[in-house]
N, C-alpha and C positions, 0 to 999 in steps of 0.2 A: 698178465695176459700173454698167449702165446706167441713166442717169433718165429717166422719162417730159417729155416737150416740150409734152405735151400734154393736160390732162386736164380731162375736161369730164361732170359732175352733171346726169343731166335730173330730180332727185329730187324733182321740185316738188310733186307730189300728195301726199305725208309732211311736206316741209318747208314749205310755206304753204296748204294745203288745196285747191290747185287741183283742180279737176273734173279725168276721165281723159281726157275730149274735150279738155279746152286740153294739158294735159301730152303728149299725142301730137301734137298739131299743134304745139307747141314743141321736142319731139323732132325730127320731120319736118321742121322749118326749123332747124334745129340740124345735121342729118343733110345738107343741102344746102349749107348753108354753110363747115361744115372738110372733107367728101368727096368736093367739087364733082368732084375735079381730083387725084385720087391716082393716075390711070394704072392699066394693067391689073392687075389683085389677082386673088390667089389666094385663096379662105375654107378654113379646114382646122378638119374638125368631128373631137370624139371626147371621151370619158371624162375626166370631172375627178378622178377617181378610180384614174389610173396613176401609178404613185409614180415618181420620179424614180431613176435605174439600169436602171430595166427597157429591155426589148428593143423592145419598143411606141413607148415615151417616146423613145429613142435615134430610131425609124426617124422619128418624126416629128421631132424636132431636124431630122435628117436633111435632111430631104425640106424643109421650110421652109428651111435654112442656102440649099440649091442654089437654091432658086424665088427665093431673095432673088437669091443674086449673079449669078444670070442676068438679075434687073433689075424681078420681079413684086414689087409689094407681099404683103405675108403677113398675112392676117386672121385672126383666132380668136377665143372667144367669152372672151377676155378674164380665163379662171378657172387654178385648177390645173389637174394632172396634163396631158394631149393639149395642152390651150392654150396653159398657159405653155411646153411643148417649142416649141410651136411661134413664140413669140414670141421667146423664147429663140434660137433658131437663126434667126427672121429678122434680131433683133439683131444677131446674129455673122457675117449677111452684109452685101451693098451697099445690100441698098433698106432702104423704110419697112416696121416692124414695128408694127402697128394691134391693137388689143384691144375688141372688143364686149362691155362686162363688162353685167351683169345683177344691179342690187342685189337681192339674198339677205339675210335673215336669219343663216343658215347658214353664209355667208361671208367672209371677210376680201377687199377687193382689195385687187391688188397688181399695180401699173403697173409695175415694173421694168424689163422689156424691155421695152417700149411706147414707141415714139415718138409714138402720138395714144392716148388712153386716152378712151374714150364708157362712159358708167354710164346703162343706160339703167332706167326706171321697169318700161315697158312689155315682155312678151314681143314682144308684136304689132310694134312698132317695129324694134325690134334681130332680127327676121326680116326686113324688107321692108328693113330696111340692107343685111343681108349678100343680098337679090336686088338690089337697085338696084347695089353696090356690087363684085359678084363677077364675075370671068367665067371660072372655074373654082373646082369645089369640090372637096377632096381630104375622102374621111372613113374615119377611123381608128374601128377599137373603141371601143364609146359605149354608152351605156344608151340612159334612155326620152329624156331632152335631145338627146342626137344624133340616133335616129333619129326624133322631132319634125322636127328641122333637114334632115334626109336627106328624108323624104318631103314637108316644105314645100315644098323648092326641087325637087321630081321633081314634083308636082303643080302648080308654076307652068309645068312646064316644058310638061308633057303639056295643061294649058291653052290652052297659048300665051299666058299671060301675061306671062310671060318667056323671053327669047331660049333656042335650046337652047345651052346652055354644057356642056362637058366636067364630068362626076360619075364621080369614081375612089371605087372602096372601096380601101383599103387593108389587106390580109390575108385570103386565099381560105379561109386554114382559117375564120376565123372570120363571113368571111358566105356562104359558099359555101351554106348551111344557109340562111337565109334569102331567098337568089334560087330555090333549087330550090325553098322552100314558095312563093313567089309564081308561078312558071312553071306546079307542078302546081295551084294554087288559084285564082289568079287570072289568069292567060293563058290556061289551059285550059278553063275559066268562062265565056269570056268578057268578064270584069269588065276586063282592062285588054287595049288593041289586040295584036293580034300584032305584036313587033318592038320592043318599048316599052322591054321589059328590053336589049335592043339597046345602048340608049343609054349603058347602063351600063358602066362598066370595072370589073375586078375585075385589080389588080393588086397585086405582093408587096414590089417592093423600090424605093427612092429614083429609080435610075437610069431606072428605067419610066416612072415618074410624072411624070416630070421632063422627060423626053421627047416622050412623050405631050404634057402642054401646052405645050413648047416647039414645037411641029408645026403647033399650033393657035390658039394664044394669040398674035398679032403683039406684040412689044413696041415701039409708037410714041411712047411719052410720054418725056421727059427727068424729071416731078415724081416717079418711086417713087424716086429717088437718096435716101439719106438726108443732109440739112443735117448740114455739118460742126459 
């Protein structure tokens, strides 16, 4: 089974009392230093809360296995159910498999498929990783975590704070319901420009998704390979 190569604590504000202002600016120079240079990555959001067998968990294996050995790094936010599929299956392809974990109370980590493993303190950090670090985002069924993660990176987008990067939902039955309340509530409002929802993908199966960022995503780096 795989071990993690790489695993790095920014737990400093619990373990030596540092202020949240130095622990994020430690983060942030932490965050610079081992992801200077990972090549084009993929982030893949969704549910810690899909058990392992399901149809969900499989599509996301899936769809992380192929982004890997086409050559993208695979990011997730480092937990169960969605994340570990997907780390899981970048594991079991060519590149590097990356985990944004979030120390939890609640939680156990578990780097296993992880080739770099980040434990971050902060929300606010391990968000501004996965914009600095993404240049596409796949999101699978998810709670209120995901869609946090979902409307961060659509609100950096629509800022233009961040580059516009390829945003896949993954599975129309179950967001098809919430693009239509945003079109009739907020497009038709006025609250967000016409065309915005545009930017959105809304697609069902691996070979889509896969596509789709293969079209758009250059792969120029030789570093997603994963070290033998």
């Amino acid at each position: 089974m795989p071990s993690c190569k790489c695993f790095i604590c920014f737990n400093f504000a619990l373990l030596t009392g540092y202020s949240m202002h130095t622990t994020i600016l430690r983060e942030l120079d932490s965050i610079e230093q081992t992801l200077g240079r990972i090549g084009p990555a993929v982030s893949i959001f969704g549910s810690a809360r899909i058990a392992p067998g399901s149809a969900v968990y499989a599509l996301a294996y899936d769809i992380a296995e192929r982004l890997s050995n086409l050559g993208y790094t695979v990011i997730s936010g480092g937990g169960p159910g969605i994340m570990r599929a997907a780390n899981e299956g970048a594991s079991a392809g060519a590149s590097q498999s990356i985990g944004f974990n979030i120390a939890l109370p609640f939680e156990t980590l578990d780097a296993t498929y992880q080739d770099i493993s980040l434990v971050f303190d902060n929300f606010i950090t391990r968000k501004l990783a996965f914009a600095k670090c993404s240049h596409a985002f796949v999101v699978m069924p998810g709670g209120m975590g995901t869609l946090d993660e979902l409307f961060e990176m659509l609100t950096l987008i629509q800022t233009r704070k961040m580059a516009k990067v390829p945003v896949i939902l993954v599975g129309s039955q179950f967001w098809n319901g919430l693009l239509e309340w945003m079109r009739e509530n907020l497009e038709s409002s006025g609250l967000i420009n016409p065309g915005e929802l545009g930017d959105i993908e809304l697609l069902d199966h691996a070979d889509a998704v896969c596509a789709s960022i293969g079209s758009r995503i250059p792969l120029i780096a030789p570093e997603n390979a994963r070290a033998a």
